[in-house]
Residue frames as a rotation matrix with the C-alpha (Angstrom) as fourth column:
UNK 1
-0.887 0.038 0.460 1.67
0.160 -0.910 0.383 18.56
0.433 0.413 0.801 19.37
UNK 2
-0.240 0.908 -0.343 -1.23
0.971 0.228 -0.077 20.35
0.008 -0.352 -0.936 21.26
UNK 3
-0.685 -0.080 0.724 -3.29
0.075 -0.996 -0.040 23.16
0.725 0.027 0.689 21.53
UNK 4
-0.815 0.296 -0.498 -5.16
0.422 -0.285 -0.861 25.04
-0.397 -0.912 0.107 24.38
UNK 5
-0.555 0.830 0.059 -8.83
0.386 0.195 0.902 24.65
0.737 0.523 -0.428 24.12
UNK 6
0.729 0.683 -0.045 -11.21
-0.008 0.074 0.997 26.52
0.685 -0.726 0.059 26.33
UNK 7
0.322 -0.559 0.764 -8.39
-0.904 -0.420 0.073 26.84
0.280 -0.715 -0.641 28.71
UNK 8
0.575 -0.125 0.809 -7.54
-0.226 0.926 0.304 23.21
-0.787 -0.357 0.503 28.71
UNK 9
-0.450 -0.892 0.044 -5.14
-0.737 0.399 0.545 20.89
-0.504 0.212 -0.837 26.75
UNK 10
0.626 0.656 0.423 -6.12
-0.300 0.703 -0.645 18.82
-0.720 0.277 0.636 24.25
UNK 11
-0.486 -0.873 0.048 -3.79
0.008 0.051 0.999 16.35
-0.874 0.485 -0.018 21.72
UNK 12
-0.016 0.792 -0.610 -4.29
-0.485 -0.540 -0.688 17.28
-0.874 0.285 0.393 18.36
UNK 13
-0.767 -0.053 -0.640 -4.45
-0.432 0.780 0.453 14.31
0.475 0.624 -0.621 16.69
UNK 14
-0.575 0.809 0.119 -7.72
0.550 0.491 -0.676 13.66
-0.605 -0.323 -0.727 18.37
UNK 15
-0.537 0.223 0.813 -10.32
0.753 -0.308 0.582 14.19
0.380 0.925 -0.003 16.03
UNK 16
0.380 0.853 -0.359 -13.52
0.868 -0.194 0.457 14.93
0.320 -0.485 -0.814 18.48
UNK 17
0.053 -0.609 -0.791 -10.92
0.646 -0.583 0.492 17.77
-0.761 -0.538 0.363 20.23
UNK 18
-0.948 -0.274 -0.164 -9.98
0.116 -0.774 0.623 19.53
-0.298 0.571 0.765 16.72
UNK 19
-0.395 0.810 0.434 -13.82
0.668 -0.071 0.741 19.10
0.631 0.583 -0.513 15.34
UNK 20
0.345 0.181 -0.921 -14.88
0.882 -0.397 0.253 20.68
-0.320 -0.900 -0.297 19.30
UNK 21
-0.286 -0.863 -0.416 -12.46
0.808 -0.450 0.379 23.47
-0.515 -0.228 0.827 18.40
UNK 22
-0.765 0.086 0.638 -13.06
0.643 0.048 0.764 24.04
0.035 0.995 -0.092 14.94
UNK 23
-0.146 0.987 0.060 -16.58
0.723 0.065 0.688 24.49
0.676 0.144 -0.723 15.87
UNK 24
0.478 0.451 -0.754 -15.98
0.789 -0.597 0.143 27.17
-0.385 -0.663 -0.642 18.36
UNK 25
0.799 -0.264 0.540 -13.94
0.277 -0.635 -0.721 29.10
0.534 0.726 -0.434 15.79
UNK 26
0.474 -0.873 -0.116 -10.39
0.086 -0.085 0.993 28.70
-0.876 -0.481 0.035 18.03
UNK 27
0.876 -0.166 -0.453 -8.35
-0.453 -0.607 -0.653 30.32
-0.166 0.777 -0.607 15.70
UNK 28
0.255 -0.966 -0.049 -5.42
-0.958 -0.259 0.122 28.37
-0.131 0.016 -0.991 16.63
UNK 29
0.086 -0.055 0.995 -6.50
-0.390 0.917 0.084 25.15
-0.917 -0.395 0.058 15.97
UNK 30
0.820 0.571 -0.051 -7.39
0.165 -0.320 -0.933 26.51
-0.549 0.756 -0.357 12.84
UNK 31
0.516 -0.814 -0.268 -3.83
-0.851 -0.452 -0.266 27.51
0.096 0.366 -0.926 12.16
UNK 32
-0.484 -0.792 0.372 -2.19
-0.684 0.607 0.404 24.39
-0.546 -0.059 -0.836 13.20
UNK 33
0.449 0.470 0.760 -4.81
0.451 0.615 -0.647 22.17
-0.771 0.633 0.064 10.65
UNK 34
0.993 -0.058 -0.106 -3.60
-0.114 -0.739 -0.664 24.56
-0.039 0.672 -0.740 8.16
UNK 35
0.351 -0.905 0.241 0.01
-0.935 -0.322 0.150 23.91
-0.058 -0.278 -0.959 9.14
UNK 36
-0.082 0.084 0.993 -0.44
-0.542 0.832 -0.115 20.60
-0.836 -0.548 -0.022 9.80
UNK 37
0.122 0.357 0.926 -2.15
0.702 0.628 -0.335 19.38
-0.701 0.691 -0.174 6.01
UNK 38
0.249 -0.120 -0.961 -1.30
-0.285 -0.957 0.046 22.52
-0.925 0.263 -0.273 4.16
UNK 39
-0.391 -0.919 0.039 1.46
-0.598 0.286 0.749 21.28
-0.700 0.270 -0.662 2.31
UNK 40
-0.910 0.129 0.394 -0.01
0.248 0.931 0.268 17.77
-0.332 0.342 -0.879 1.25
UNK 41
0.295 0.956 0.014 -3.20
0.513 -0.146 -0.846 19.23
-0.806 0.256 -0.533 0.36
UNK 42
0.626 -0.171 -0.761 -1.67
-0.679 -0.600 -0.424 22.18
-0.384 0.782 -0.491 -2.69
UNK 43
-0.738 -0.667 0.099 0.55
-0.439 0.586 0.681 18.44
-0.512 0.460 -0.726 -3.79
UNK 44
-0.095 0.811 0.578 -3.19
0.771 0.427 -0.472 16.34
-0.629 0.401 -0.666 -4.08
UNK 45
0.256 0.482 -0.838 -4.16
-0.245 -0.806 -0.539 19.80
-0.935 0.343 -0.088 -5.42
UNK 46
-0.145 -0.769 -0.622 -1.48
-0.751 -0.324 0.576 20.01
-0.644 0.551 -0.531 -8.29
UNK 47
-0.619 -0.032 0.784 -2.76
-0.014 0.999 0.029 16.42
-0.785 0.007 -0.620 -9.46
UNK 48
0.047 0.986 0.163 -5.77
0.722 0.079 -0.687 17.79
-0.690 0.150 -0.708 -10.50
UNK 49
0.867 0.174 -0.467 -4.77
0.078 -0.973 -0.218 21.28
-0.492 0.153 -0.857 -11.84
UNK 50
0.510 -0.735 0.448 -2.68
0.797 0.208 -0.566 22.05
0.323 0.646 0.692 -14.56
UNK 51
-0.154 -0.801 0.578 -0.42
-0.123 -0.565 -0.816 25.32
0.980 -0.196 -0.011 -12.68
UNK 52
-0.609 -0.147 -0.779 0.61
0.758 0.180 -0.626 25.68
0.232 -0.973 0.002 -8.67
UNK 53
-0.988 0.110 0.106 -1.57
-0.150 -0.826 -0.544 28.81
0.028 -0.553 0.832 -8.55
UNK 54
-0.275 0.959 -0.072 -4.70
-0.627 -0.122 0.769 27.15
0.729 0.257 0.635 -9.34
UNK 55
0.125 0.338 -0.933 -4.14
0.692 0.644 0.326 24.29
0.711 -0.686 -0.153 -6.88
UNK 56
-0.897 -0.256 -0.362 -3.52
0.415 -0.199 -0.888 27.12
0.155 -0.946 0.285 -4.27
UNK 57
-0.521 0.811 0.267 -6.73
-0.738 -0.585 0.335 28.73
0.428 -0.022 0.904 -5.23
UNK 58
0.513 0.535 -0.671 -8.46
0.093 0.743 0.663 24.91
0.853 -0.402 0.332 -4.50
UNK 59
-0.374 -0.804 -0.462 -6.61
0.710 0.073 -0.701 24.62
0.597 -0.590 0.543 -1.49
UNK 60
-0.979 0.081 0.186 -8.08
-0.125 -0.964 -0.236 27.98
0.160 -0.254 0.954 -0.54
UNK 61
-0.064 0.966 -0.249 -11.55
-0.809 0.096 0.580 27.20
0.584 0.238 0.776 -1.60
UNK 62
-0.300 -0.031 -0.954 -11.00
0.339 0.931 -0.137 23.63
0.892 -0.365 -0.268 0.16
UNK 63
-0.684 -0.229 -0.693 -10.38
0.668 0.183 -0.721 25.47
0.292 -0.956 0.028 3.52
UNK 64
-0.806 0.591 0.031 -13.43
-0.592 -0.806 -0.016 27.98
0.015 -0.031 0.999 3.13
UNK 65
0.350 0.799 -0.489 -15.79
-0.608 0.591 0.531 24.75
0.713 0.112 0.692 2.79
UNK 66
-0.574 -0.641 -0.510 -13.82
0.393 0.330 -0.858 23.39
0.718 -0.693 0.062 5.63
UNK 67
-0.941 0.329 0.076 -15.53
-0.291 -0.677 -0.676 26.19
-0.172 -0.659 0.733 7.73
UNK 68
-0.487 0.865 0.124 -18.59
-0.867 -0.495 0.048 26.70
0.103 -0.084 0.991 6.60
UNK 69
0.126 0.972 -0.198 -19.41
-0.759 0.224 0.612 23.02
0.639 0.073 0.765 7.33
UNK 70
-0.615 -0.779 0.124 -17.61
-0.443 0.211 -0.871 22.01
0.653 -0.590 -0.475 10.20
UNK 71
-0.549 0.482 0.683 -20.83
-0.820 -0.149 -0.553 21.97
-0.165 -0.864 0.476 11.90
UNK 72
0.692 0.685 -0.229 -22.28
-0.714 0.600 -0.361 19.25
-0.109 0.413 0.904 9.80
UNK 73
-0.382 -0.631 -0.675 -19.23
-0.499 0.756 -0.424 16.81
0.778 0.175 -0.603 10.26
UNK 74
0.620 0.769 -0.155 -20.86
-0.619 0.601 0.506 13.72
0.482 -0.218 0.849 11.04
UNK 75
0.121 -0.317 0.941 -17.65
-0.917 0.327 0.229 11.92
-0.380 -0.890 -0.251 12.34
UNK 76
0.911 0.386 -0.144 -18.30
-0.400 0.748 -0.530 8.67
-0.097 0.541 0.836 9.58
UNK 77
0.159 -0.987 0.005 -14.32
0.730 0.114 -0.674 8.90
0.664 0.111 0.739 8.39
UNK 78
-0.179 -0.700 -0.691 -11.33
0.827 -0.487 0.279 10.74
-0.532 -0.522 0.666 10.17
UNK 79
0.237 -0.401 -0.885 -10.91
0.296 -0.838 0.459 13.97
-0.925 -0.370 -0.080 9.86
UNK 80
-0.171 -0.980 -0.099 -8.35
-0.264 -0.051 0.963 14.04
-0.949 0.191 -0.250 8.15
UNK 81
-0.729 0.408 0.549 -10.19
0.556 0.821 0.128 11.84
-0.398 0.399 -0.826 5.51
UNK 82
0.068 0.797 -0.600 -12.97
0.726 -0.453 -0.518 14.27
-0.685 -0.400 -0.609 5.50
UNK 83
0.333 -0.309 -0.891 -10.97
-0.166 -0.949 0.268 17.24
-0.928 0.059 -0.368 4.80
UNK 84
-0.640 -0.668 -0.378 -9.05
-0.401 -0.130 0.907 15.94
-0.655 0.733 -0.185 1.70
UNK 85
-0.388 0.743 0.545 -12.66
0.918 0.362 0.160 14.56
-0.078 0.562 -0.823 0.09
UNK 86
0.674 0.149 -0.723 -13.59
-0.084 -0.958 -0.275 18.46
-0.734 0.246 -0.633 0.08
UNK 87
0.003 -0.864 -0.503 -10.29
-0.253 -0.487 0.836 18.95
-0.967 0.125 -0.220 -1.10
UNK 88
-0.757 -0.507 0.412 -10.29
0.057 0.578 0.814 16.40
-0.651 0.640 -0.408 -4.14
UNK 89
0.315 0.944 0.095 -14.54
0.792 -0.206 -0.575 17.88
-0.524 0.257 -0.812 -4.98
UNK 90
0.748 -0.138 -0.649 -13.12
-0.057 -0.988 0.145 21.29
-0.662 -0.071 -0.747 -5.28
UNK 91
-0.492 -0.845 -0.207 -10.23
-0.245 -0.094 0.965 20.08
-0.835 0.526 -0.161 -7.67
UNK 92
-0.527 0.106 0.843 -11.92
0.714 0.593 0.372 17.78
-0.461 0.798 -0.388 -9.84
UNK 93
0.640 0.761 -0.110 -15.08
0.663 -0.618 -0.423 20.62
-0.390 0.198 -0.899 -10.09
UNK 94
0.424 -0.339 -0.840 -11.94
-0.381 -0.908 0.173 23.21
-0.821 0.247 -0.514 -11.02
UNK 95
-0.539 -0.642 0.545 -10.32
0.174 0.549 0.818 20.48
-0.824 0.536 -0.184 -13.32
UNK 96
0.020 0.784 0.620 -13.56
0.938 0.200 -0.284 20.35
-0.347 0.587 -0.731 -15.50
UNK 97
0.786 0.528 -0.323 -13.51
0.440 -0.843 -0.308 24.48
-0.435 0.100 -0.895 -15.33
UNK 98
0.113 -0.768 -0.630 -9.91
-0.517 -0.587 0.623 24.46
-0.848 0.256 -0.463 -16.61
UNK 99
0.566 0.159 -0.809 -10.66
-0.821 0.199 -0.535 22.11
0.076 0.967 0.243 -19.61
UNK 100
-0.464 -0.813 0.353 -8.31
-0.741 0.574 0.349 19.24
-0.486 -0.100 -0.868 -18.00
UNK 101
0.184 0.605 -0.775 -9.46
-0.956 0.293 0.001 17.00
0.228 0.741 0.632 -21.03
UNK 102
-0.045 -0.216 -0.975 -7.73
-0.389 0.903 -0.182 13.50
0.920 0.371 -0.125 -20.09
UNK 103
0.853 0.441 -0.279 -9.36
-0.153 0.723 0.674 11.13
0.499 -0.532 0.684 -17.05
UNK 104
-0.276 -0.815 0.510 -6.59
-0.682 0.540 0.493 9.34
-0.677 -0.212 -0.705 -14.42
UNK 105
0.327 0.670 0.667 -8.47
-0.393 0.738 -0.549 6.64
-0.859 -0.083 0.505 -15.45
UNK 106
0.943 -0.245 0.227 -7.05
0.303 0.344 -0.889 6.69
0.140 0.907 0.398 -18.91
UNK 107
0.083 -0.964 0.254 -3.15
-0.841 -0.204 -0.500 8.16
0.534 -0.172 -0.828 -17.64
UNK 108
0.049 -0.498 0.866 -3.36
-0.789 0.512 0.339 4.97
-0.612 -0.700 -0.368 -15.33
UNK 109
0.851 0.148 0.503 -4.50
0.240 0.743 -0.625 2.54
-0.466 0.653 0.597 -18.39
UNK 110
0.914 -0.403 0.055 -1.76
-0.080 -0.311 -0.947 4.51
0.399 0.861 -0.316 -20.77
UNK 111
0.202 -0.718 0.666 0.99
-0.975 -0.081 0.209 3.94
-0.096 -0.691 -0.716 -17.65
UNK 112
0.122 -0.057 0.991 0.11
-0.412 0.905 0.103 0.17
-0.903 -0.421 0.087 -16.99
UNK 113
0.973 0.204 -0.106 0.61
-0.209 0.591 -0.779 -0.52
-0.097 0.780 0.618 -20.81
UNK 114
0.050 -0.995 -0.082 4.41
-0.909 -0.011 -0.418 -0.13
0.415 0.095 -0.905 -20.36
UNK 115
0.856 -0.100 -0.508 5.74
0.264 0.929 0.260 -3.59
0.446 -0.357 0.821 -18.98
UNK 116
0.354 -0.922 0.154 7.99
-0.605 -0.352 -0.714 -2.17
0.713 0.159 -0.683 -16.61
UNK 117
-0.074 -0.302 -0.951 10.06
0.421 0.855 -0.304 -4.55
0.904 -0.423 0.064 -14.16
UNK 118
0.965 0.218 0.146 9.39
0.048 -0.695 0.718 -3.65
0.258 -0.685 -0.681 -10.79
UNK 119
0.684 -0.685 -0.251 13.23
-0.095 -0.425 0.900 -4.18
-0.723 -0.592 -0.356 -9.94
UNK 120
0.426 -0.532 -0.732 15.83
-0.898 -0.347 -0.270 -3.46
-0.111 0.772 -0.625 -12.17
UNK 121
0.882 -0.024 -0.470 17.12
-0.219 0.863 -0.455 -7.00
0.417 0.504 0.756 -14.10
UNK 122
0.023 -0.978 -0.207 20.79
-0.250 0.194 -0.948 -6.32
0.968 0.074 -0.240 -12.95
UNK 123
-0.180 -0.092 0.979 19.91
-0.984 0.028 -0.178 -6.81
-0.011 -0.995 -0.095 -9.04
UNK 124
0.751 0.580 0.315 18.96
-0.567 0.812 -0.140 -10.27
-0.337 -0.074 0.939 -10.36
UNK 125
-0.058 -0.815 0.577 21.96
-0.331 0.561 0.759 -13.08
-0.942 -0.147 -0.302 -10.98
UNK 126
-0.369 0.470 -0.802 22.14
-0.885 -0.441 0.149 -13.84
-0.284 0.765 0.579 -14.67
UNK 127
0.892 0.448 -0.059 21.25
-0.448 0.861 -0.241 -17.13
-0.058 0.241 0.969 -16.64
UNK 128
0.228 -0.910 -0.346 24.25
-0.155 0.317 -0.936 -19.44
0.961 0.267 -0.068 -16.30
UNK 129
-0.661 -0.564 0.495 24.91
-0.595 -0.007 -0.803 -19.09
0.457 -0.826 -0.331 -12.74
UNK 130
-0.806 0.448 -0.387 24.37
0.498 0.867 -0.032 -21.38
0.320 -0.219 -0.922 -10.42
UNK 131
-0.465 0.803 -0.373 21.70
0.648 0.021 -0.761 -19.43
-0.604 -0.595 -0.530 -8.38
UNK 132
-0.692 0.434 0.577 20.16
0.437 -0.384 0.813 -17.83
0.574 0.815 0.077 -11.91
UNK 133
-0.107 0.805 0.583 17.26
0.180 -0.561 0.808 -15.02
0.978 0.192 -0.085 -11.14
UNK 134
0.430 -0.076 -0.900 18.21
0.881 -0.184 0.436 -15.11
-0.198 -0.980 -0.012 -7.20
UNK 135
0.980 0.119 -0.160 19.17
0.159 -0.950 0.267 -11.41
-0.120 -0.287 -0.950 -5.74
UNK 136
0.316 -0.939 -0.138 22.72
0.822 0.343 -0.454 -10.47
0.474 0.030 0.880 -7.00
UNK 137
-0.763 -0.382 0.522 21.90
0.089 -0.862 -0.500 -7.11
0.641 -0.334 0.691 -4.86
UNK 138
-0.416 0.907 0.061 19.60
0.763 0.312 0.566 -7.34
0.495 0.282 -0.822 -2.58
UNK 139
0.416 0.291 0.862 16.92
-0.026 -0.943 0.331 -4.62
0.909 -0.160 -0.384 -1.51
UNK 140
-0.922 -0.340 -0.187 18.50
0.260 -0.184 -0.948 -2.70
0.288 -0.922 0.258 1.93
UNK 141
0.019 0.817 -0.577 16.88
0.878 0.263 0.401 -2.84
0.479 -0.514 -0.712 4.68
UNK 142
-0.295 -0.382 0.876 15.96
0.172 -0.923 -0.344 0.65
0.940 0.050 0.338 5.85
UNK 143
0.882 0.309 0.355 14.74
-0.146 -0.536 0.831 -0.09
0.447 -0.785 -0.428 9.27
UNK 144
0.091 -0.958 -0.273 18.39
0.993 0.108 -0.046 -1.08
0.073 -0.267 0.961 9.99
UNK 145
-0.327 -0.586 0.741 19.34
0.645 -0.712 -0.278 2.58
0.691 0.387 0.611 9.60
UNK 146
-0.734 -0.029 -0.679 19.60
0.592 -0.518 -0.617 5.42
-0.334 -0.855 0.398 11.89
UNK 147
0.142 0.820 -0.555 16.12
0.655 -0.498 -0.568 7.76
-0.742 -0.283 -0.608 11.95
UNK 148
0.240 -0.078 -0.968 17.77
-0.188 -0.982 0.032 10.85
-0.952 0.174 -0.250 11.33
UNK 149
-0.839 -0.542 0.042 19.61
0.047 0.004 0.999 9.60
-0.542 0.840 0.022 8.26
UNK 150
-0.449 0.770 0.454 15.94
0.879 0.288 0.381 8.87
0.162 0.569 -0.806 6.53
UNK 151
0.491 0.812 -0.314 14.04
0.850 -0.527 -0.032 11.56
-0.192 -0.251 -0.949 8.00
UNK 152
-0.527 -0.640 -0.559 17.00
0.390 -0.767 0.510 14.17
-0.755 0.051 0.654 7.32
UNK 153
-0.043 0.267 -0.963 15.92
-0.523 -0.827 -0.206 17.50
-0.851 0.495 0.175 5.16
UNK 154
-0.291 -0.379 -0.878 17.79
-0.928 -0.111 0.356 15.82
-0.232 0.919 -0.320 2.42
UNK 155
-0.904 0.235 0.358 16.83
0.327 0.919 0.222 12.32
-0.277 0.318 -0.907 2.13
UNK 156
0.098 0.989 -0.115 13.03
0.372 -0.143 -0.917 13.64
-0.923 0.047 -0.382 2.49
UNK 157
0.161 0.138 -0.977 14.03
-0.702 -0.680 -0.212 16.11
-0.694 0.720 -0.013 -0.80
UNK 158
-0.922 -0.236 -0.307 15.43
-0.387 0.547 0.742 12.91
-0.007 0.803 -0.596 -2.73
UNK 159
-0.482 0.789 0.381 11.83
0.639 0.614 -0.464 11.21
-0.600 0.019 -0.800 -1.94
UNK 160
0.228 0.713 -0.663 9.98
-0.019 -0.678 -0.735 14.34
-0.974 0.180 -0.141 -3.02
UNK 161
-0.206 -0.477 -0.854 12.18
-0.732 -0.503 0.458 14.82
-0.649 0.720 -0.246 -6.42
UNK 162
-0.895 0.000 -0.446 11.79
-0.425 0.303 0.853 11.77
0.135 0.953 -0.271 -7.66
UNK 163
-0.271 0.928 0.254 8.16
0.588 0.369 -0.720 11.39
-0.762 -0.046 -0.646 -7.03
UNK 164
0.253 0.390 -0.885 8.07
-0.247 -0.859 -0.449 14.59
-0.936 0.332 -0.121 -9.02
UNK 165
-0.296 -0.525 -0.798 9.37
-0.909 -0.100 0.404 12.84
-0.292 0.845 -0.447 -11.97
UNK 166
-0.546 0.231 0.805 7.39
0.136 0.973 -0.186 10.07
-0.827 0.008 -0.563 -11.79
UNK 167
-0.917 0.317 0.240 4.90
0.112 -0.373 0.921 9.18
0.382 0.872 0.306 -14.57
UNK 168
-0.672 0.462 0.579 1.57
-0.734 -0.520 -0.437 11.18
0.099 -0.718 0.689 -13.48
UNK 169
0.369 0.853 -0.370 -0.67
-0.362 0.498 0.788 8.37
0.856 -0.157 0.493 -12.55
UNK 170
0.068 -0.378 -0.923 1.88
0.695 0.682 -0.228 6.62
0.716 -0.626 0.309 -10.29
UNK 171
-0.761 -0.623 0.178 2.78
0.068 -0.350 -0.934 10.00
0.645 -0.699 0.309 -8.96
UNK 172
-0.474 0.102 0.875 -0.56
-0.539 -0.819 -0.197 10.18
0.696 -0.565 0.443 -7.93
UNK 173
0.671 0.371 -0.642 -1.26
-0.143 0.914 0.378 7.33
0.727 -0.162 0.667 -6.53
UNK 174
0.059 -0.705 -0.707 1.78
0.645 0.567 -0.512 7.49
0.762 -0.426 0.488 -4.33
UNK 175
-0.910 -0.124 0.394 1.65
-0.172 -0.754 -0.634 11.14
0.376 -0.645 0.665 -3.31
UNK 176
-0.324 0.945 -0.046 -2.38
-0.506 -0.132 0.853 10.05
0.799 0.300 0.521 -2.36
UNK 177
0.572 -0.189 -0.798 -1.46
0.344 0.939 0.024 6.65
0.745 -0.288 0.602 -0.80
UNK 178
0.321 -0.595 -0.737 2.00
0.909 0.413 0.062 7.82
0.267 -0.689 0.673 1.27
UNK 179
-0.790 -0.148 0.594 2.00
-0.022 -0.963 -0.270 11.57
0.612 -0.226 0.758 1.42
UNK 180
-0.552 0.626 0.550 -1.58
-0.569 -0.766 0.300 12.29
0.609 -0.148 0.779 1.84
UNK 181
-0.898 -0.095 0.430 -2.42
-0.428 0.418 -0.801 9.04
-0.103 -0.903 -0.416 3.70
UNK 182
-0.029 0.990 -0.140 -5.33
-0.970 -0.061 -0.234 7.82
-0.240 0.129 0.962 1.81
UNK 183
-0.004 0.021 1.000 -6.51
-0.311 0.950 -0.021 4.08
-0.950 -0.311 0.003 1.85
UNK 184
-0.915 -0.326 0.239 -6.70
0.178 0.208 0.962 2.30
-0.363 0.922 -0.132 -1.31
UNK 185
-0.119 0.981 0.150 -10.60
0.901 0.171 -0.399 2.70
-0.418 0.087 -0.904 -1.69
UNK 186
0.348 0.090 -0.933 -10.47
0.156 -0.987 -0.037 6.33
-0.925 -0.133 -0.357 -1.38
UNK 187
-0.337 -0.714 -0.614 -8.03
-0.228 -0.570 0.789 6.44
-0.913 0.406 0.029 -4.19
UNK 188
-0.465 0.507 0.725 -9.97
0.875 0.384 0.293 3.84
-0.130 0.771 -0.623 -6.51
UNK 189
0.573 0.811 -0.117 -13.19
0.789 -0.585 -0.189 6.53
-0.222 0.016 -0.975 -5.84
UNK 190
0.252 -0.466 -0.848 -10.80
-0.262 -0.877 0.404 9.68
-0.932 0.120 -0.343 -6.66
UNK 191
-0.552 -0.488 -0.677 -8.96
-0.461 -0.498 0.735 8.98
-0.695 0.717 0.050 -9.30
UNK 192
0.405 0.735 -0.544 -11.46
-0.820 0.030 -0.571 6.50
-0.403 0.677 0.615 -11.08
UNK 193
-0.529 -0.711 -0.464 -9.04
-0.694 0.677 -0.245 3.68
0.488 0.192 -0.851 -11.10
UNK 194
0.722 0.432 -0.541 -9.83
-0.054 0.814 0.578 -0.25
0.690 -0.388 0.611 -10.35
UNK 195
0.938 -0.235 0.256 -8.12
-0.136 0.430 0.893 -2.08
-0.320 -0.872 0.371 -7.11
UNK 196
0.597 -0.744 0.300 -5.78
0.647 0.667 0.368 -3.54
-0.474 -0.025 0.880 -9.16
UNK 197
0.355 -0.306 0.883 -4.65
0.831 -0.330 -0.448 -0.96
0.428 0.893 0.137 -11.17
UNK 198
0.757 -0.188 0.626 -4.16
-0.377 -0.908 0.183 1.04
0.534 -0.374 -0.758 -8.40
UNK 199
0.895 -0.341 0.287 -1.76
-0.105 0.465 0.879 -1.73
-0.433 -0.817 0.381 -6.60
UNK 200
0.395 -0.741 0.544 0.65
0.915 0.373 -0.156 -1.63
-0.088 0.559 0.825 -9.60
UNK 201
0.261 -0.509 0.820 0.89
-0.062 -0.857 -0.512 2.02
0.963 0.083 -0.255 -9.87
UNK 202
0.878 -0.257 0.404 1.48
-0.460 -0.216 0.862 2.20
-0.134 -0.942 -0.307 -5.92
UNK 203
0.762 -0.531 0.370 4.27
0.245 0.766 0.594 -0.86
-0.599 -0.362 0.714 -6.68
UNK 204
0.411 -0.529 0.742 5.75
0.739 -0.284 -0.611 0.51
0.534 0.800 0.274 -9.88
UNK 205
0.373 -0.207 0.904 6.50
-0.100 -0.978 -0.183 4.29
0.922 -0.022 -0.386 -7.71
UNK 206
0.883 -0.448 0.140 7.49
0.020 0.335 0.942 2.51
-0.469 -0.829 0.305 -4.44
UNK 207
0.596 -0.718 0.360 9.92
0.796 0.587 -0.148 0.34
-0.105 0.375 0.921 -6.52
UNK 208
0.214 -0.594 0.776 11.28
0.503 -0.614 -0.608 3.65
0.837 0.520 0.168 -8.35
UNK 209
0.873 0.198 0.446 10.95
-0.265 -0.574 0.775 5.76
0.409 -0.795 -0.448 -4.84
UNK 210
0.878 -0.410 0.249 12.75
-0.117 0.320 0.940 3.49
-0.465 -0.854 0.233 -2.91
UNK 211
0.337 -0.655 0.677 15.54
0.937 0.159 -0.312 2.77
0.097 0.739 0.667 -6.03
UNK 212
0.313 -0.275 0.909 16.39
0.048 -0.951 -0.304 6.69
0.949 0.139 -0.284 -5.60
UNK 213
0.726 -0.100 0.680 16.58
-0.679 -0.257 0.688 6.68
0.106 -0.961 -0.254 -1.80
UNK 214
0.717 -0.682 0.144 19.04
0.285 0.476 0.832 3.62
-0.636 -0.556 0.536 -1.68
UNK 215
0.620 -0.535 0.574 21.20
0.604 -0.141 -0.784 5.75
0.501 0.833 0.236 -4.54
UNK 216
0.728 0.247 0.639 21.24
-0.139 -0.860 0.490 8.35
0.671 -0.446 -0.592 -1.87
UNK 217
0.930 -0.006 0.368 22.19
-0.365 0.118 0.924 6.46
-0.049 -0.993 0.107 1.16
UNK 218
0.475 -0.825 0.305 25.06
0.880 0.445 -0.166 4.45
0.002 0.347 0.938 -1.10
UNK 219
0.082 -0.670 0.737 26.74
0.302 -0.689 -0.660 7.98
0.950 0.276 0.146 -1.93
UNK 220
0.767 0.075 0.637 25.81
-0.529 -0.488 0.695 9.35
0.363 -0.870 -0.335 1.62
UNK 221
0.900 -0.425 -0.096 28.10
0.278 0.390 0.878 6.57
-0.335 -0.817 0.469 3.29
């Protein structure tokens, strides 16, 4: 994907190029950042905010403080990085102004009290047999599969659904982690969560994630 900078070519997945851009008010780089993180940015949003019109309003506000300090991006983290630490100021600061009364911090404690198995008990052989607690299913391998079959409209909607139905600490932690591409630090510092506690919610919503996609792929064949 590129756009035409200044009469030149530049790929936009370079940062120094879109920050260059940005800064000269190229409207169209402007549109494809907007195109580009839209999406994932009004999901992080929704995390925070308790309807879809308030996370578009952050979202909005996100990309108005986007502008006005483009000129003062220093270049420390990516971009990309950059943009969704506005993004996650501008929620929490509206969370507080909509009365959101309960912490992640306490939704990830009130999650991690459940003991749940990360893989369901039946994929395990039972007691009695000879090879007790060994895989009596084991997990498919999805780089075996064809691209398209994962990356298809529909497989992408089974990921999306049942993230939406996770419980809300894991979802965010996953949509944070494998949507929005943040590192694990980032998320500790966002949602207020320790290391570990963030490695179980990430494992607990994989586990369930990936348990929905191979339902999929079994009916699909």
């Amino acid at each position: 994907m590129a756009e035409l900078v200044a009469g030149g070519s530049v790929t936009f997945g370079d940062d120094l190029a879109v920050v260059a851009a940005l800064r000269a008010r190229d409207e169209r780089a402007f549109v494809e950042l907007v195109r580009t993180h839209g999406p994932t940015m009004l999901r992080v949003a929704m995390l925070y905010v308790r309807s879809r019109a308030v996370a578009e309003e952050v979202v909005q506000e996100t990309w108005l403080g986007v502008l006005s300090s483009i000129d003062r991006f220093e270049g420390r983290s990516t971009l990309k990085t950059w943009l969704f630490r506005i993004l996650t100021n501008v929620a929490k600061t509206r969370a507080e102004r909509e009365g959101r009364s309960i912490p992640f911090s306490a939704l990830g404690a009130a999650d991690l009290e459940h003991d749940e198995p990360s893989v369901d008990a039946d994929r395990f052989l039972p007691e009695g047999e000879r090879w007790a607690n060994h895989w009596a299913s084991s997990p498919r391998r999805f780089d075996a599969l064809p691209e398209h079959r994962l990356l298809s409209a529909e497989a992408m909607g089974v990921i999306q659904e049942e993230i939406d139905r996770l419980p809300e600490a894991q979802r965010a932690v996953v949509t944070m982690r494998d949507v929005a591409g943040f590192g694990s630090d980032e998320v500790c510092e966002a949602l207020g969560i320790s290391e570990v506690n963030q490695r179980v919610l990430l494992h607990r919503a994989r586990t369930k994630v990936r348990r929905a996609l191979e339902s999929y792929l079994e009916e699909d064949e």
